[in-house]
MARMIMI-528824 format. One record per residue (C-alpha): residue number from 1; x negated, y, z negated. Coordinates in steps of 0.2 Angstrom, whole numbers, plus 5000, padded with zeros to 4 digits. Layout:
N
+-----+------+------+------+
! pos !   c1 !   c2 !   c3 !
+-----+------+------+------+
! NUM !    X !    Y !    Z !
...
+-----+------+------+------+
***
This chain:
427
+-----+------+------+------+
! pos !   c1 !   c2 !   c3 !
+-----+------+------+------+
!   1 ! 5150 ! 5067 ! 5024 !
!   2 ! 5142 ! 5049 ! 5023 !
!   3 ! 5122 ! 5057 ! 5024 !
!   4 ! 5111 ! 5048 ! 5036 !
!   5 ! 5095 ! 5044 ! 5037 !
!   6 ! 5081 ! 5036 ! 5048 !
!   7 ! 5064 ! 5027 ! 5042 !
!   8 ! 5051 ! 5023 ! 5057 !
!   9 ! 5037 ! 5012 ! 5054 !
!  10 ! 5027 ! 4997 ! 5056 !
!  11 ! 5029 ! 4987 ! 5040 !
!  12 ! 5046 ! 4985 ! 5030 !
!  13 ! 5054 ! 4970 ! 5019 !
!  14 ! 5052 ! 4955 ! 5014 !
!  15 ! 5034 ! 4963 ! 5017 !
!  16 ! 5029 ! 4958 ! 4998 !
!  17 ! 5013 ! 4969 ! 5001 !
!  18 ! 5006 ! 4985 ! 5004 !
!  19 ! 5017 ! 4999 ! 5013 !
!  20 ! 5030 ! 4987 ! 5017 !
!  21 ! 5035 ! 4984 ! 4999 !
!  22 ! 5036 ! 5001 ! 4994 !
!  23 ! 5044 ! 5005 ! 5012 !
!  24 ! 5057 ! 4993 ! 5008 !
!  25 ! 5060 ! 4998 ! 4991 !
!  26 ! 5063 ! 5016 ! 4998 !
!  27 ! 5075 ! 5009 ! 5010 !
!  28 ! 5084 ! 5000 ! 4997 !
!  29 ! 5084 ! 5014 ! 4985 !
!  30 ! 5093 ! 5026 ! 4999 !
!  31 ! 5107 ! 5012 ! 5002 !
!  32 ! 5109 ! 5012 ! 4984 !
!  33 ! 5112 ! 5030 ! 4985 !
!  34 ! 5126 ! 5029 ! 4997 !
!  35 ! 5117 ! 5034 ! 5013 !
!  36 ! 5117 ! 5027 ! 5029 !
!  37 ! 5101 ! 5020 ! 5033 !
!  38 ! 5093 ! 5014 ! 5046 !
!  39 ! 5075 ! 5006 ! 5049 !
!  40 ! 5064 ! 5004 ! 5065 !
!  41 ! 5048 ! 4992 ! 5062 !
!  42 ! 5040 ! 4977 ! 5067 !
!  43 ! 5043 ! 4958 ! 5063 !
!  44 ! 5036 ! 4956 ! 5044 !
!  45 ! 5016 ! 4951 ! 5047 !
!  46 ! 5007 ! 4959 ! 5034 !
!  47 ! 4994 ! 4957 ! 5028 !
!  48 ! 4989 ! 4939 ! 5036 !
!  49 ! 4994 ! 4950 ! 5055 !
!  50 ! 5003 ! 4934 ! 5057 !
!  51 ! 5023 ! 4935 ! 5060 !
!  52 ! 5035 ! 4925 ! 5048 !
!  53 ! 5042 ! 4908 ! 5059 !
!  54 ! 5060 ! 4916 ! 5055 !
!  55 ! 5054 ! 4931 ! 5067 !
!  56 ! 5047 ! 4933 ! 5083 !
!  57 ! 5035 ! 4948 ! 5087 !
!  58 ! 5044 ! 4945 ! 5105 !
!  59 ! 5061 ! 4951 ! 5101 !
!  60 ! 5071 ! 4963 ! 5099 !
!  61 ! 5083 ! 4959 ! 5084 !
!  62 ! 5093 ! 4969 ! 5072 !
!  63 ! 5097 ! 4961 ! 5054 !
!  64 ! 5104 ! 4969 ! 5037 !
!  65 ! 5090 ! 4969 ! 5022 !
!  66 ! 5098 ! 4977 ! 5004 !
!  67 ! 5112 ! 4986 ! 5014 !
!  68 ! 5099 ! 4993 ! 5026 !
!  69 ! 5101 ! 4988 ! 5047 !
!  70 ! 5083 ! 4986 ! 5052 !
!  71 ! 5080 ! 4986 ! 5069 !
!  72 ! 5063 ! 4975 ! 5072 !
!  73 ! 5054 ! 4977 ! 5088 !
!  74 ! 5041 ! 4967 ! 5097 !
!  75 ! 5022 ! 4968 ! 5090 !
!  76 ! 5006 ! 4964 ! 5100 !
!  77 ! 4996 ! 4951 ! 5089 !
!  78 ! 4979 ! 4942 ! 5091 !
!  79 ! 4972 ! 4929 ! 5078 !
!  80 ! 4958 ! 4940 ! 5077 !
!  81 ! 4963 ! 4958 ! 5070 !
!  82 ! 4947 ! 4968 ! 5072 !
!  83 ! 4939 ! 4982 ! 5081 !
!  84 ! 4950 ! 4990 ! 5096 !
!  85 ! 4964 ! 4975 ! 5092 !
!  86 ! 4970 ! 4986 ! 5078 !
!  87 ! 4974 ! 4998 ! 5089 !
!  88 ! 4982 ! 4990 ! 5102 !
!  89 ! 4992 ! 4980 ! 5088 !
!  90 ! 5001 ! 4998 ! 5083 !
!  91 ! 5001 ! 5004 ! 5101 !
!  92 ! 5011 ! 4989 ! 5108 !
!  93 ! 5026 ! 4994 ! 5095 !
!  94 ! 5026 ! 5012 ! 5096 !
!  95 ! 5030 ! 5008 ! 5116 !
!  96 ! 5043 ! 4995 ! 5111 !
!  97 ! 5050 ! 5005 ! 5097 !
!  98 ! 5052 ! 5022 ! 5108 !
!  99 ! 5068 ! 5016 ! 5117 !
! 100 ! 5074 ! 5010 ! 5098 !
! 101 ! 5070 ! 5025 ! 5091 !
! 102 ! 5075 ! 5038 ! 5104 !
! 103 ! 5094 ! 5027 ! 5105 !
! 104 ! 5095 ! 5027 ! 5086 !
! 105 ! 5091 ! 5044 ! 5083 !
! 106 ! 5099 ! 5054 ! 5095 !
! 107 ! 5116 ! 5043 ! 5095 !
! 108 ! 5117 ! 5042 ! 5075 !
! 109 ! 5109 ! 5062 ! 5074 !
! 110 ! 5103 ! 5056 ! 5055 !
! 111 ! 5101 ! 5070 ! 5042 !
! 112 ! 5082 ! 5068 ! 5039 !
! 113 ! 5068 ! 5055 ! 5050 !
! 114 ! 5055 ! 5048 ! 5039 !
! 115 ! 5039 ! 5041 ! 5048 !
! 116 ! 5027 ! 5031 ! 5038 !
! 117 ! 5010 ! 5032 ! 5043 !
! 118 ! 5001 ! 5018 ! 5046 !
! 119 ! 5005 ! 5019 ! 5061 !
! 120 ! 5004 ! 5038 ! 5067 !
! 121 ! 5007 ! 5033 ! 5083 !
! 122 ! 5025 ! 5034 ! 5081 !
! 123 ! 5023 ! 5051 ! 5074 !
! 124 ! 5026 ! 5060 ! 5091 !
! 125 ! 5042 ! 5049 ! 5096 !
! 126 ! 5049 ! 5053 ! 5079 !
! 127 ! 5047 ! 5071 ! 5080 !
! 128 ! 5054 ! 5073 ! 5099 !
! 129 ! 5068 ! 5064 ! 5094 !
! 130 ! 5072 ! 5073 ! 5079 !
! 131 ! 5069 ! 5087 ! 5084 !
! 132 ! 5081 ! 5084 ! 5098 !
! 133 ! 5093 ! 5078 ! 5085 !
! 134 ! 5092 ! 5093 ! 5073 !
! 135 ! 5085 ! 5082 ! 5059 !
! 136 ! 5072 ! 5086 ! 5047 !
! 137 ! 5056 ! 5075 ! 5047 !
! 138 ! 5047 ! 5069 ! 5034 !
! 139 ! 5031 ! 5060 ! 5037 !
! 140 ! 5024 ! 5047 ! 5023 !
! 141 ! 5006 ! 5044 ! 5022 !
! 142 ! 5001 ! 5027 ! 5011 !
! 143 ! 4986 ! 5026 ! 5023 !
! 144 ! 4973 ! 5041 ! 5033 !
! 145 ! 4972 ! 5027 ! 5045 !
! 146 ! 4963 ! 5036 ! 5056 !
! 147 ! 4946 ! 5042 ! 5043 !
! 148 ! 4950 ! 5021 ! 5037 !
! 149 ! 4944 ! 5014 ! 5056 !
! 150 ! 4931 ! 5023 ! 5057 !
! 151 ! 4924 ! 5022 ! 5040 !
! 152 ! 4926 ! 5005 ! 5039 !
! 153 ! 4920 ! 5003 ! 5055 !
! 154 ! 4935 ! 4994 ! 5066 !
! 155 ! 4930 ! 5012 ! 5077 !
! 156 ! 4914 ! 5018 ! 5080 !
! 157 ! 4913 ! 5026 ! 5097 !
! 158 ! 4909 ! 5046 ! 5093 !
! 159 ! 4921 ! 5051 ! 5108 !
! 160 ! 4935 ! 5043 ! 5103 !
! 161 ! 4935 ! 5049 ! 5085 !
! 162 ! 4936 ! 5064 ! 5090 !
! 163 ! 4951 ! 5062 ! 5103 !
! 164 ! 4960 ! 5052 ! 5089 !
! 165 ! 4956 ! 5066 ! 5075 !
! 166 ! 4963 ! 5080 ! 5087 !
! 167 ! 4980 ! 5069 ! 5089 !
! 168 ! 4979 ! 5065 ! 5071 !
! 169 ! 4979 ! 5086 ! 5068 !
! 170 ! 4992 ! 5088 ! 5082 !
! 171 ! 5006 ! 5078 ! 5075 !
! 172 ! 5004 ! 5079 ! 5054 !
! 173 ! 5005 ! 5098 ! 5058 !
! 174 ! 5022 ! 5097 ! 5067 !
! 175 ! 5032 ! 5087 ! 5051 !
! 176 ! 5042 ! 5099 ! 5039 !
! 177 ! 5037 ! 5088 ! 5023 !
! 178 ! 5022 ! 5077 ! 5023 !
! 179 ! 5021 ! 5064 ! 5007 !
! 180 ! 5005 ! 5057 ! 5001 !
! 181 ! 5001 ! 5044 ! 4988 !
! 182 ! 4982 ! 5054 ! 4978 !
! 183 ! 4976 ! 5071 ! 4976 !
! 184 ! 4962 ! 5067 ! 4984 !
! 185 ! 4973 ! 5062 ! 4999 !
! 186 ! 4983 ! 5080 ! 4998 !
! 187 ! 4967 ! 5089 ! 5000 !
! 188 ! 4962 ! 5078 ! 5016 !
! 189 ! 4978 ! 5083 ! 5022 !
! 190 ! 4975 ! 5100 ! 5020 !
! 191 ! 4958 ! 5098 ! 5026 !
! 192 ! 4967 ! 5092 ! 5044 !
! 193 ! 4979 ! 5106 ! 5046 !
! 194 ! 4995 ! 5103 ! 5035 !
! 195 ! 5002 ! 5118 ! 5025 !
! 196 ! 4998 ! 5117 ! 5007 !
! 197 ! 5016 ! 5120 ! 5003 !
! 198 ! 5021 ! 5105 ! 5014 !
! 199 ! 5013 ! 5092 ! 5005 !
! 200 ! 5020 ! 5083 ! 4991 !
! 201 ! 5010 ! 5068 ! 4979 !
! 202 ! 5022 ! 5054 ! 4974 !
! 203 ! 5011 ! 5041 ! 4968 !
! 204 ! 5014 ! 5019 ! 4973 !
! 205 ! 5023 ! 5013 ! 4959 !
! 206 ! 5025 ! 4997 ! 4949 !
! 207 ! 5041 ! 4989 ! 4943 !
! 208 ! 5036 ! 4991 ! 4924 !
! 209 ! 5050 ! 4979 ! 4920 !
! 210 ! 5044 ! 4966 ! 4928 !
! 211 ! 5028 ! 4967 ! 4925 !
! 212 ! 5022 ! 4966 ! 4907 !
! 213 ! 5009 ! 4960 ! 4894 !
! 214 ! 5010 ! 4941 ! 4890 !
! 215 ! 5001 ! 4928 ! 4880 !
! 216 ! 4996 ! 4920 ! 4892 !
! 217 ! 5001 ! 4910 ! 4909 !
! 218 ! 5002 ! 4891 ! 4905 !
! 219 ! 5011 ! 4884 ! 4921 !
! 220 ! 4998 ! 4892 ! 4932 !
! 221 ! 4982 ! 4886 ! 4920 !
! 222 ! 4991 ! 4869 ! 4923 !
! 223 ! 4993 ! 4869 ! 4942 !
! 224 ! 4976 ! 4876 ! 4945 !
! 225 ! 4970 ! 4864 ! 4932 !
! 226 ! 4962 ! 4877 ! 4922 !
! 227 ! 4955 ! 4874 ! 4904 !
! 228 ! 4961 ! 4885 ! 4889 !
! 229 ! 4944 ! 4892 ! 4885 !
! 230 ! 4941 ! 4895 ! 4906 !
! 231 ! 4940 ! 4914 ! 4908 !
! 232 ! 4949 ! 4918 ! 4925 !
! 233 ! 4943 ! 4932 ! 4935 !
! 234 ! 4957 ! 4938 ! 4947 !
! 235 ! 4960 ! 4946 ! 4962 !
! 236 ! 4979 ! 4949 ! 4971 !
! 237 ! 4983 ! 4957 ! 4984 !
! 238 ! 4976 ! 4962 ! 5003 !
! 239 ! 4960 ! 4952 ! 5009 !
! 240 ! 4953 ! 4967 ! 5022 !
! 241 ! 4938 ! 4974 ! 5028 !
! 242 ! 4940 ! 4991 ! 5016 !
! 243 ! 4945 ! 4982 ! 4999 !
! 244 ! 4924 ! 4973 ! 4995 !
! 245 ! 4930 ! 4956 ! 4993 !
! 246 ! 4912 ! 4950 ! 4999 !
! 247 ! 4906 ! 4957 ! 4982 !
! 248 ! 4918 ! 4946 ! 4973 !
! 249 ! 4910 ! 4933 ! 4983 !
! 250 ! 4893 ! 4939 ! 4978 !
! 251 ! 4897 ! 4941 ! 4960 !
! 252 ! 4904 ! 4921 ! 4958 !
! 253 ! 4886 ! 4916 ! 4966 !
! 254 ! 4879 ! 4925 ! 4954 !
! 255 ! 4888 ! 4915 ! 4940 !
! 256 ! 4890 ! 4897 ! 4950 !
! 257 ! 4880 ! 4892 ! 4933 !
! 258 ! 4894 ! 4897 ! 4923 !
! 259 ! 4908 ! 4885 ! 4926 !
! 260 ! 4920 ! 4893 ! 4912 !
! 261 ! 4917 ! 4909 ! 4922 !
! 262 ! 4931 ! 4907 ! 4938 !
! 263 ! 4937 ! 4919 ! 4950 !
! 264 ! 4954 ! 4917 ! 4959 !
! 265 ! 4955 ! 4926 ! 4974 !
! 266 ! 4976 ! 4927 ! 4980 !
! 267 ! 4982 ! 4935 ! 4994 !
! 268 ! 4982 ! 4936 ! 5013 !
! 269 ! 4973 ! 4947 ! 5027 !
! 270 ! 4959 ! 4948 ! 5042 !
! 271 ! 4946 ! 4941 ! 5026 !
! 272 ! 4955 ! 4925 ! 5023 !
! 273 ! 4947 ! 4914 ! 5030 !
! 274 ! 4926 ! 4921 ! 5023 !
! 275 ! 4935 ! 4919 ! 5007 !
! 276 ! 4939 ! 4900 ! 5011 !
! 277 ! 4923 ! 4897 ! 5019 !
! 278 ! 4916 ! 4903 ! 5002 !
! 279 ! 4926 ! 4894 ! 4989 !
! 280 ! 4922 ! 4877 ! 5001 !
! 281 ! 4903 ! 4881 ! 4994 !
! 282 ! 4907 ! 4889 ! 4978 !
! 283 ! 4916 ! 4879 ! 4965 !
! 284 ! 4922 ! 4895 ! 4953 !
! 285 ! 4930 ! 4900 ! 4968 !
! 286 ! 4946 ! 4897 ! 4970 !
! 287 ! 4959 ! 4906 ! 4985 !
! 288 ! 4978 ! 4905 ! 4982 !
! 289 ! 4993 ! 4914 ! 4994 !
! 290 ! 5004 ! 4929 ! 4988 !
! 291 ! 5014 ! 4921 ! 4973 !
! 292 ! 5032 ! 4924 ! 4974 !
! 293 ! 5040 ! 4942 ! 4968 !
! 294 ! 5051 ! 4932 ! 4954 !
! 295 ! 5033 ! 4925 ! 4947 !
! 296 ! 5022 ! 4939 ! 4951 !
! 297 ! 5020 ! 4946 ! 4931 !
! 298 ! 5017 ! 4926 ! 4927 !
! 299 ! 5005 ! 4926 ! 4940 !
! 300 ! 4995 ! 4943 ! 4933 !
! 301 ! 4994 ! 4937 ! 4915 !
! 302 ! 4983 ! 4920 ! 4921 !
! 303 ! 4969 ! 4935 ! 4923 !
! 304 ! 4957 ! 4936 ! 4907 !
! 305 ! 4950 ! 4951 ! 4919 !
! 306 ! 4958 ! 4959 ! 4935 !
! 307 ! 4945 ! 4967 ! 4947 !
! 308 ! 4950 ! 4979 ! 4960 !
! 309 ! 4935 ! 4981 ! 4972 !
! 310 ! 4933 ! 4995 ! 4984 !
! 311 ! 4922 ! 4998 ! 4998 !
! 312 ! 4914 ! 5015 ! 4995 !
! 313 ! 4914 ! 5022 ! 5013 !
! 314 ! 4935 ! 5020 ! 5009 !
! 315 ! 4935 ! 5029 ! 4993 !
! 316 ! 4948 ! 5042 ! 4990 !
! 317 ! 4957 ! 5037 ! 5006 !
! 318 ! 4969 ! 5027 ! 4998 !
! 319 ! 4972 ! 5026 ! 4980 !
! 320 ! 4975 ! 5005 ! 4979 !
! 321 ! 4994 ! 5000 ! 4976 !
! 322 ! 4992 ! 4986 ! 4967 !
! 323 ! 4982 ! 4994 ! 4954 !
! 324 ! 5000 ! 4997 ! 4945 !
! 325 ! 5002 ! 4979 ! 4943 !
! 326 ! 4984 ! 4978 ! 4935 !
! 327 ! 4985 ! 4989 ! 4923 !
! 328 ! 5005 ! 4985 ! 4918 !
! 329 ! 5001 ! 4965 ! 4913 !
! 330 ! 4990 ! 4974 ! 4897 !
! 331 ! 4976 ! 4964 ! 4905 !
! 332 ! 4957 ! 4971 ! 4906 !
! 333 ! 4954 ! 4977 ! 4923 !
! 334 ! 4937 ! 4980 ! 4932 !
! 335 ! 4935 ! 4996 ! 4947 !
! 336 ! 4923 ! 4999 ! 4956 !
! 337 ! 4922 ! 5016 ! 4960 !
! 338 ! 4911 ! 5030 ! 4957 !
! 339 ! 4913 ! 5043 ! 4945 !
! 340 ! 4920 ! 5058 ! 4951 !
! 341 ! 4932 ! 5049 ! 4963 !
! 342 ! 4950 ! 5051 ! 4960 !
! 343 ! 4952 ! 5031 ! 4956 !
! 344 ! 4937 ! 5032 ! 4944 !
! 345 ! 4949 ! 5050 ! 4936 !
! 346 ! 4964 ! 5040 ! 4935 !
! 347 ! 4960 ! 5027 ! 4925 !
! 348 ! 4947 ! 5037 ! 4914 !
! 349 ! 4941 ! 5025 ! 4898 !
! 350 ! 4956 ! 5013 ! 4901 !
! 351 ! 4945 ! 5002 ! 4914 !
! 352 ! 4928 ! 4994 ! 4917 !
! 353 ! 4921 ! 5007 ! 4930 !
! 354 ! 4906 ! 4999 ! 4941 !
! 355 ! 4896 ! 5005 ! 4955 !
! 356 ! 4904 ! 4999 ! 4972 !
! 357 ! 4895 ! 4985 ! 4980 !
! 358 ! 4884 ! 4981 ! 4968 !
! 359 ! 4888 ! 4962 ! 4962 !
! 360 ! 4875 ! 4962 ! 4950 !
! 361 ! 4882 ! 4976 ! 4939 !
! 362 ! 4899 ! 4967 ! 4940 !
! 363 ! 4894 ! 4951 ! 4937 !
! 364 ! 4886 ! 4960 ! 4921 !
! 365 ! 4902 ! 4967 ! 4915 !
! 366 ! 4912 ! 4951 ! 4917 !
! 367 ! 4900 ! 4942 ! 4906 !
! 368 ! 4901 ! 4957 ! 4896 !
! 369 ! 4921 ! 4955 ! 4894 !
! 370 ! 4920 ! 4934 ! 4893 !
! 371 ! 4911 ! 4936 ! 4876 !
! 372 ! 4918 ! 4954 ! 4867 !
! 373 ! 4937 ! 4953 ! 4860 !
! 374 ! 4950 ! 4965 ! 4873 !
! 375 ! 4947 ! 4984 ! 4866 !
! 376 ! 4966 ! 4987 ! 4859 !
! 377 ! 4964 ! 5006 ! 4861 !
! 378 ! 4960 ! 5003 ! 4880 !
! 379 ! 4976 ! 4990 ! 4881 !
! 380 ! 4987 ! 5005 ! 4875 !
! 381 ! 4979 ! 5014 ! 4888 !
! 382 ! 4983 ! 5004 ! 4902 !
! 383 ! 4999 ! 5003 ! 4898 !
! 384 ! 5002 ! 5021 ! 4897 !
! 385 ! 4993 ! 5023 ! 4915 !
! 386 ! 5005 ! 5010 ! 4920 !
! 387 ! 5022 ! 5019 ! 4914 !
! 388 ! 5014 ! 5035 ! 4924 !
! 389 ! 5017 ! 5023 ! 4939 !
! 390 ! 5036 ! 5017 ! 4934 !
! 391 ! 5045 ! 5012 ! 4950 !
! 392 ! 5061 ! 5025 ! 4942 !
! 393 ! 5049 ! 5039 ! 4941 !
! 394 ! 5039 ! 5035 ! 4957 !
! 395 ! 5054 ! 5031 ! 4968 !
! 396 ! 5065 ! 5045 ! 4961 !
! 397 ! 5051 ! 5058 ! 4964 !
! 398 ! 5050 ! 5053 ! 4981 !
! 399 ! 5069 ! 5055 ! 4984 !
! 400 ! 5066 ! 5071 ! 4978 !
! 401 ! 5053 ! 5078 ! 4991 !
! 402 ! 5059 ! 5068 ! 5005 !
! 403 ! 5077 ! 5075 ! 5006 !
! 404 ! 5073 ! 5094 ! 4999 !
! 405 ! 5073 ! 5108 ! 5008 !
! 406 ! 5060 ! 5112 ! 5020 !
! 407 ! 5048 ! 5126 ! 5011 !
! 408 ! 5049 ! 5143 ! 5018 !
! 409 ! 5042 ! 5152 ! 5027 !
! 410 ! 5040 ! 5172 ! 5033 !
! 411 ! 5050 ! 5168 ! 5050 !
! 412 ! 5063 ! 5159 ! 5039 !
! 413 ! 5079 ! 5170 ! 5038 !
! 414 ! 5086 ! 5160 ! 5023 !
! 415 ! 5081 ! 5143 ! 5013 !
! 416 ! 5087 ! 5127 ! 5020 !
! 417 ! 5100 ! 5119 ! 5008 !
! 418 ! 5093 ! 5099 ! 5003 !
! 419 ! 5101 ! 5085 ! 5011 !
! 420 ! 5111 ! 5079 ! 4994 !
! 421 ! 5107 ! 5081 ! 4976 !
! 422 ! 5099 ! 5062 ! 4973 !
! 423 ! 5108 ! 5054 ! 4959 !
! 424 ! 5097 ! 5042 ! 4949 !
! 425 ! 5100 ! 5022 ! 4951 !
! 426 ! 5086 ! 5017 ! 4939 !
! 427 ! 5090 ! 5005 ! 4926 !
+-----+------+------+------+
***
């Protein structure tokens, strides 16, 4: 029998970052598999919150990505994505999604209904209609969207935190299988309610194979019309409230009299445009967009130093995806987290740790890397951090704990058999 199986959330491919990328990969592993899989989301928009011209967040429109029909439903968005907007902007598709949802579900009665949080607020749909459906649900969470708002202050109102932490507890509690990305997320998790035994870790992984240790990136020296001896500090990835891009901002102020000394800045979000507003003023500034899949390990190895930033009111709520990419171009790579954090853990001696929001302690330790040769040991070290993250071992293992059995439990008569023994399609 042709096993069957439904993904529910807001951001899927040709997403290129974030949860849509890994959801999409997911997807695409599964149709690779031989199962019949079916997707419900929004219009690809992330992370600018701005839709593609070749979808409308109006429509309702069904396509085939990688072997996968993805059903894309319409998506309420405003040029200006803060405070209660990113609420409403996840609201307005779990209403347009529910008829989708509830129509694929029950007609199709998949096997197993995964629901990727962001957004929860699809969770409830998805469980009613699986439950109705006889399927097993599986909940996936890249993001504790819920502590995130708050923390990062797109919510501040006591009341309503404590309305959206009860439906947060209500509907994790009701999934047979909940995944999450960090240790620290698991014990978050637990902290809310979910059964120790439910909760897997499958940590965001990288595609190793494409991204790996290079000389050096000519072509993008010559079209930013870099110099040889120029040390390029880089940034790639989402430009958000929680990821502390203003200390990068900071930090390039701080060295404007150091014009070898530049910092690209590439990517999309809600921070674009302070970003822009900054490099007009700031001529080691430079802001670039997302760089195309096929160029992306070209692109990492322009870095002399990558730096992944990170507000500390969001550590440990997320481990950062594109860390992966970091630490598999060989490259030397800056984090500013606190010791004792779970980021700080996993790289251990294999990064430059600085405190979190402050610039001049990073501006220190990118001075520090410009003039002191690349530690070889810590290059090996990255590289074996990087292969704990391969896309083969990260996607397999999340195969794995999405279709296994439910774990038992004392009113269980008998153990639930898994949905199919995954076979590998890694390279």
């Amino acid at each position: 029998m042709n096993r069957r199986i439904v993904i529910y959330g807001m951001n899927y491919a040709p997403e290129i970052a974030g949860v849509g990328r890994y959801t999409g990969e997911i997807g695409e592993h599964f149709a690779k598999l031989g199962y019949e899989t079916r997707v419900i989301t929004t219009p690809p928009h992330y992370p600018g919150w701005i839709p593609r011209p070749s979808h409308s967040p109006r429509r309702w429109t069904r396509e085939v990505v990688a072997g996968v029909a993805v059903y894309r439903c319409p998506l309420w968005l405003h040029p200006d994505m803060k405070g209660l907007r990113r609420l409403l902007a996840p609201l307005s598709f779990a209403l347009s999604s529910a008829p989708i949802a509830f129509w694929q579900i029950l007609r199709r009665r998949p096997d197993v209904v995964i629901a990727v949080e962001p957004t929860l607020l699809v969770a409830p749909i998805a469980l009613l209609a699986a439950r109705l459906a006889g399927a097993r649900t599986v909940l996936h969470v890249q993001d504790l969207e819920v502590d995130a708002a708050f923390a990062v202050g797109h919510l501040r109102t006591r009341s309503l935190q404590r309305i959206a932490l009860a439906f947060e507890r209500l509907v994790m509690t009701g999934f047979d299988r909940v995944i999450t990305i960090s240790g620290r997320m698991a014990e978050r998790l637990a902290d809310k309610g979910v059964r120790p035994e439910r909760i897997e870790i499958v940590r965001n992984w990288v595609d190793v194979e494409a991204i790996s240790p290079m000389a050096s990136a000519g072509a993008y020296r010559t079209e930013l019309g870099l110099r040889n001896e120029d040390f390029v500090v880089l940034y790639a990835g989402t430009i958000g409230a929680k990821h502390g891009l203003g200390l990068l901002i900071e930090a390039a102020r701080r060295l404007a009299a150091r014009p070898d000394i530049v910092f690209v800045i590439a990517g999309e979000g809600p921070m674009r445009s302070e970003i822009e507003q900054a490099a007009k003023i700031l001529p080691n500034l430079r802001v670039m967009d997302f760089q195309p899949q096929e160029r992306f390990g070209d692109f990492l190895a322009l870095a002399d130093v990558h730096v992944l930033p990170q507000e500390r009111a969001a550590a440990d709520l997320v481990l950062p995806s594109k860390l992966g990419g970091m630490l598999a171009s060989g490259r030397p790579v800056i984090v500013t987290a606190d010791p004792g954090t779970e980021l700080a853990e996993f790289v251990g001696t294999s990064c430059v740790l600085t405190p979190p929001g402050d610039a001049a302690a990073l501006a220190e330790a990118i001075v520090r890397l410009s003039s002191e040769p690349a530690s070889a040991g810590q290059a090996s070290e990255r590289l074996a951090r990087a292969r704990q993250l391969s896309l083969c071992v990260g996607i397999q293992d999340f195969t794995t704990a999405a279709l296994s059995p439910e774990p038992p439990t004392a009113a269980a008569s008998a153990p639930q058999a898994p949905v199919a023994a995954p076979t590998s399609v890694c390279r």
